[in-house]
N, C-alpha and C positions, 0 to 999 in steps of 0.2 A: 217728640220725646215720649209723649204716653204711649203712641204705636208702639215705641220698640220694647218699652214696659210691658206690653200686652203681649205680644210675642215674645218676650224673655219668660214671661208667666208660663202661658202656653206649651213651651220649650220644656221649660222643667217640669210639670203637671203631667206631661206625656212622658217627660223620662221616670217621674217616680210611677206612674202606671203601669209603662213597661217593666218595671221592677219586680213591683208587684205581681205581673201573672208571671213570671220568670220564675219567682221564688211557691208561687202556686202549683206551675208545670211541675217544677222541680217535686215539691212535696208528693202531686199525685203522681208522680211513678214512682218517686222512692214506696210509699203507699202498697204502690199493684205490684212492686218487688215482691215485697215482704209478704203481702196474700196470696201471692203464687207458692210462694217458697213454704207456708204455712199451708195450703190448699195440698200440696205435695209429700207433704211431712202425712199429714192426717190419714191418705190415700196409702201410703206404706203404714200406718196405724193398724187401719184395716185387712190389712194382706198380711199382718203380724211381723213385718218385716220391723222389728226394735229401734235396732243401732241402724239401718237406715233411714228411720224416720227422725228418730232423734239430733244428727245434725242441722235438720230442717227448721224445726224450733229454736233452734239457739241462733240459729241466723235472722231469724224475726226481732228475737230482742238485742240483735247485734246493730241493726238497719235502725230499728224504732225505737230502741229504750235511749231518754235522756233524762232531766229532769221534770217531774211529772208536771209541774207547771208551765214546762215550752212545751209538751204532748196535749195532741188535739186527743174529743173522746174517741175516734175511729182508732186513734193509735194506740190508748190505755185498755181498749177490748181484744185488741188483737195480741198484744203483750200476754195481757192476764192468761186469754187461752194460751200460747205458746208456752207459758209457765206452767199451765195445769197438764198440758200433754206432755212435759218433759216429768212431770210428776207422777204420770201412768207410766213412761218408760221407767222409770225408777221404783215404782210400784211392782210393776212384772218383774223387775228383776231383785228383788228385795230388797234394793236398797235407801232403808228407811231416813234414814240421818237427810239424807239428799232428797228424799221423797218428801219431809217435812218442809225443809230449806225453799224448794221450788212451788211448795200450793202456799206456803208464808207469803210468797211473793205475789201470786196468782192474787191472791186473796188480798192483799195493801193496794192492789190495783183495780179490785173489782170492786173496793168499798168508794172511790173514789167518786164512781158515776155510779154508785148504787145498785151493782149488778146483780140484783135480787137471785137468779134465779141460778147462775151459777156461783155466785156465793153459798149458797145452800149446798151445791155439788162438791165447791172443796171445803167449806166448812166440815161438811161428813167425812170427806177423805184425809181431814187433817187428822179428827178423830178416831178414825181408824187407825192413823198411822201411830198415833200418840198411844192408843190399845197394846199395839205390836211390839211397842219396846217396852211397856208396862207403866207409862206415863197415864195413869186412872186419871186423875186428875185434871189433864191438859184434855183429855181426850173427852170426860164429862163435860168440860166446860162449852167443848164445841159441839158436842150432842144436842147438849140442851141449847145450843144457839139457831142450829139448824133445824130441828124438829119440827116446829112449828110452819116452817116453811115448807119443810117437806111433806106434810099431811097436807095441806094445800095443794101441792102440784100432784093433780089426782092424775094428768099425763105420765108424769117420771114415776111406773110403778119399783123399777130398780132400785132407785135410789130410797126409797122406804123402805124397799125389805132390805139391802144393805144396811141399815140405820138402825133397824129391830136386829136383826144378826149381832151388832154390834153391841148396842143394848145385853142383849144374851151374854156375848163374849165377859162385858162387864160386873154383870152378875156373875158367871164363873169364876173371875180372878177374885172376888170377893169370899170365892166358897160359897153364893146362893146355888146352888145346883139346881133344886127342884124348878126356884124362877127364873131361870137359865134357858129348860127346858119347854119350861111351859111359855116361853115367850120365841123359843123353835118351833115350838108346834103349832102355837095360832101361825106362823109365819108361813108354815106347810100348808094349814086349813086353807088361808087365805090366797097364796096361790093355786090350789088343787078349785078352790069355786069357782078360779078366773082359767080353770084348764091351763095352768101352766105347771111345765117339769118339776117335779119336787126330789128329783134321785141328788144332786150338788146340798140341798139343804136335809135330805138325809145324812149324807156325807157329813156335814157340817155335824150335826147332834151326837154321831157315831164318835166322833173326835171327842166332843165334851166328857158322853158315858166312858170312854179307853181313858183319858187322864183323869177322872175322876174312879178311877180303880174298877168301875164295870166294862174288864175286858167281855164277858159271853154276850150283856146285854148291846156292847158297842158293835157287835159282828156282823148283825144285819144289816144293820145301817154303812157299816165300812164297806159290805159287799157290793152297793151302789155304785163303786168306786169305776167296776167293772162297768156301768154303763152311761156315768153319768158324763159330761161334755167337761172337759178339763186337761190342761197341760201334761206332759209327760213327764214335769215334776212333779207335781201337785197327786196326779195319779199314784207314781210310784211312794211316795210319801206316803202314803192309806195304804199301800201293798205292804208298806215297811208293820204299821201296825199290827195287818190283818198277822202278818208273819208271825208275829209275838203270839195272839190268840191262840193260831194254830199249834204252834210248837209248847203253849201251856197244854194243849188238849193232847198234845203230842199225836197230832192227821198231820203225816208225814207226806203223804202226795199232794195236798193241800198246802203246805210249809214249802214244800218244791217251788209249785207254782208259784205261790207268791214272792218266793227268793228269786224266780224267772226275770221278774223286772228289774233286782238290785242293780243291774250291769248296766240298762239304760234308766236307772235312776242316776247312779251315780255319772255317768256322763253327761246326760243333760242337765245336771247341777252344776259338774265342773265348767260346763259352757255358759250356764245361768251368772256364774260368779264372775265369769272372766266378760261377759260381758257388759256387766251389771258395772265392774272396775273399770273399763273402757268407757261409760257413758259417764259414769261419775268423774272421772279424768278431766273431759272434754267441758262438762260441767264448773268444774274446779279452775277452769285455765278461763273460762268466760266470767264466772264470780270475781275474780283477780283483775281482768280487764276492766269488768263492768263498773268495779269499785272505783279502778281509780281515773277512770271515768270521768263515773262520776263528781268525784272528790275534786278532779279539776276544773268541772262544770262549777259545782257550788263553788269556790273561790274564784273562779273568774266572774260569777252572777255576785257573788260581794264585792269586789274590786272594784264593776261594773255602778256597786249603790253609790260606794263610795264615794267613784267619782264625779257620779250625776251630784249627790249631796255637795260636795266640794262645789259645782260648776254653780247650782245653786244658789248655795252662801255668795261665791265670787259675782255669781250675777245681780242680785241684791244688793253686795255691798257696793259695786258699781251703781244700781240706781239710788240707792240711797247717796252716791258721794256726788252724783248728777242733781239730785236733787237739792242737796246743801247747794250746793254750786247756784244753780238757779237761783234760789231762794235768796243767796247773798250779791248776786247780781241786779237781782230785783230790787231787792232793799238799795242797794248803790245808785240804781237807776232812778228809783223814786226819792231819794236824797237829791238827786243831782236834776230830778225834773221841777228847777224852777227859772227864771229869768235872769241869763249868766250877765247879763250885760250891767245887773246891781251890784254885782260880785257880791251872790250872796254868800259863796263859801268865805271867803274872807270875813263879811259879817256873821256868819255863825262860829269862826273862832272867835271873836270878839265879844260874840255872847255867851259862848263855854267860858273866854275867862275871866267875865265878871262872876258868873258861878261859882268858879272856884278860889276867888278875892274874899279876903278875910271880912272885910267891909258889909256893913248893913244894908238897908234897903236894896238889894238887890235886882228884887221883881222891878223894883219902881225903875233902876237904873238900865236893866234890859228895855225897857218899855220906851223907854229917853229913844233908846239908843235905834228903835227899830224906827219911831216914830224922824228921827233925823235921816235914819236909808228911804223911809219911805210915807214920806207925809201925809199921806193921805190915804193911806192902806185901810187903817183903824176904822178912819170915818165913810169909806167908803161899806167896807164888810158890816159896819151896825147900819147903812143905811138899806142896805138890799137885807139883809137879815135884822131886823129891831127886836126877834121877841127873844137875841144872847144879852144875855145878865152880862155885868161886867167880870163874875170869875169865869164865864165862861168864854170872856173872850182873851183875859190873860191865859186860861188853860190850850186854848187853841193857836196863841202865839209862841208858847213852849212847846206843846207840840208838833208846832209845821217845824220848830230846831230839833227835833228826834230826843229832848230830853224824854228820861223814862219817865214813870209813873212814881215812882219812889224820888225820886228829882225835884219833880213837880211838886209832889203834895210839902217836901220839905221847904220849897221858895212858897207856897202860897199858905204854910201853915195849915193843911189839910190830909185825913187819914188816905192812905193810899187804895182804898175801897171809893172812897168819895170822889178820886180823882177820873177813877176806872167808869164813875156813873154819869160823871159830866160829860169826860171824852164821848160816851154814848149817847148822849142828849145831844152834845152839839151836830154829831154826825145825823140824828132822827132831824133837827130841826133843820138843817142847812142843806137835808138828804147828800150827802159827799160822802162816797169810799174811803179818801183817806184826808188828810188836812193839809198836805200837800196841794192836792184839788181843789180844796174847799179855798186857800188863799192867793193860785195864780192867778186867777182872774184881777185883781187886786196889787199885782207886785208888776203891772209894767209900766 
């Protein structure tokens, strides 16, 4: 019999085992899917290809996002990135609302396992985005959260001077001009000591001086425009302003020129927006899924408490009704563990119904009546035990009949404190568990 216990053990030990790396397998390729698919996405990032990198991402958190509590951390870093790069696709293509939406997300999952360092990255890029639609507010708040990390990561020199640009930007909407300015210029100083291009952060200041009504002062710097490294919107956008400049000077071959670009401004805008709707689309119909998803995830992980709490209760109120059980079988069993051949049951009704006999001397009349079952019971238990007093040896013949304590003290005239301190002296003197024991030796 143990053999086959041992082997039935065994059996099941190797089946939950096998389970186990089953559901491990399973995890790590579902895993190397998704960083393929995300490895693939980033590689069309880089080759500028947009909308085909952008389905790539959303398949990542198609594969991996569940509720953040069943996500290992390998799976909450790769999420968070897939969210922050659909957030630059949305970024390139301006569209803001979705570009907030997706580093929100980036960001609820990088604070999780504390992802220092690119939380800093979309913390900035939230704040940027929060600039763009003129949310000052949102956008300070996550300035000032990121900053201090970003002066730290003396590596990520980008990510600082986007941070100071931004700074700037903020000072503009406020109408600081000059501390606008002067926080574009250290920003030029400080890249021109480290020999990097400063013609885009010209660009940038040329912008500030044209909406701030210095169209002549803004012209040099927009003419940067011409060499600096930037989109062919982004370009013709500064060709648009320079136009205006020119046509106040009225330099009409210069006005030309820069009307030259309107025709591939404006198509690569209308391309920008049509694709910018098509990633947002794709976006939209995954938010939808994801949600409700999720929503079924959380209610089935409640339904799930639920019913552990329910099995629970159920399982408790089961050992507890095993355990009355017990306990009232035990009690029956030590009632009934004494020498059946005196009929003692029959003698202990006979001594409940003197108890309950309206009639006097009572105690005296049980005593008669044990001393006729069992003559020599008395004299035998004061001869092996001599140092029981005589109420403790009426208290232990009431006793071994399961009267209570309140019973007793009422037959012997004694407070039910007094009764509770005998009982426990006779069991210390006589050493006996219960008084059952302490008088079968006695009753055959």
């Amino acid at each position: 019999m143990k053999i086959k216990c041992v082997i039935w053990s065994l059996f099941f030990v190797a089946c939950f085992a096998c389970c186990e790396k089953h559901e491990a397998v399973r995890w790590h390729d579902g895993f190397q899917q998704a960083q393929a698919q995300y490895d693939s996405g980033f590689v069309m990032l880089q080759q500028d290809s947009l909308l085909l990198a952008f389905p790539h991402f959303i398949r990542v958190a198609e594969k991996l996002e569940v509720l953040p509590d069943d996500m290992t951390d390998e799976e909450i870093l790769l999420v968070s990135r897939a969210y922050y790069q659909m957030a630059h696709v949305f970024r390139r293509k301006i569209e803001t609302n979705a570009e907030i939406d997706a580093l929100r997300w980036a960001l609820s999952y990088q604070r999780l396992i504390n992802d220092t360092v690119w939380m800093a990255w979309t913390g900035r890029q939230l704040a940027d985005a929060f600039e763009s639609v003129k949310e000052n507010d949102s956008a300070r708040f996550y300035l000032n959260k990121v900053m201090p990390c970003l002066d730290t990561l003396s590596d990520d020199v980008w990510d600082y001077i986007g941070a100071r640009h931004l700074l700037a930007d903020l000072y503009f909407d406020d109408q600081q001009l000059d501390s606008c300015l002067l926080v574009k210029r250290e920003v030029i100083a400080f890249k021109t000591r480290r020999g990097m291009d400063t013609k885009n952060d010209s660009v940038s200041m040329g912008m500030n001086l044209f909406f701030s009504g210095n169209h002549a002062e803004a012209k040099p710097y927009l003419r940067k425009a011409m060499e600096a490294e930037m989109g062919e919107v982004e370009r013709g956008a500064i060709m648009s302003l320079l136009a205006q400049v020119y046509e106040e000077e009225q330099n009409a071959d210069s006005l030309a020129f820069c009307q030259g670009f309107h025709t591939s401004y404006v198509q690569a805008e209308s391309e920008r927006v049509s694709d910018g709707m098509l990633a947002v689309k794709q976006y939209e119909n995954y938010k939808a899924e994801r949600d409700a998803r999720l929503q079924g995830l959380r209610e089935q992980k409640q339904a799930q408490v639920a019913q552990r709490k329910r099995l629970v209760f159920g399982v408790l109120a089961v050992l507890v009704a095993l355990l009355v059980a017990a306990y009232l079988l035990a009690v029956r069993k030590r009632h009934r563990n004494v020498l059946k051949d005196k009929d003692f049951e029959a003698l202990g009704l006979k001594v409940m119904a003197i108890y309950g006999d309206r009639l006097s001397n009572k105690m005296e009349r049980i005593v008669k009546v044990f001393d006729e079952a069992y003559p020599d019971a008395l004299t035998k238990l004061k001869a092996v035990h001599p140092d029981l007093n005589a109420t403790e040896l009426d208290v232990s013949v009431l006793s071994m009949f399961s009267f209570r304590t309140k019973e007793v003290a009422d037959l012997l005239g004694l407070r039910e404190n007094t009764v509770s301190k005998y009982r426990s002296n006779i069991k210390k003197k006589t050493q006996s568990d219960s008084f059952e024991a302490l008088w079968k030796p006695f009753l055959g």
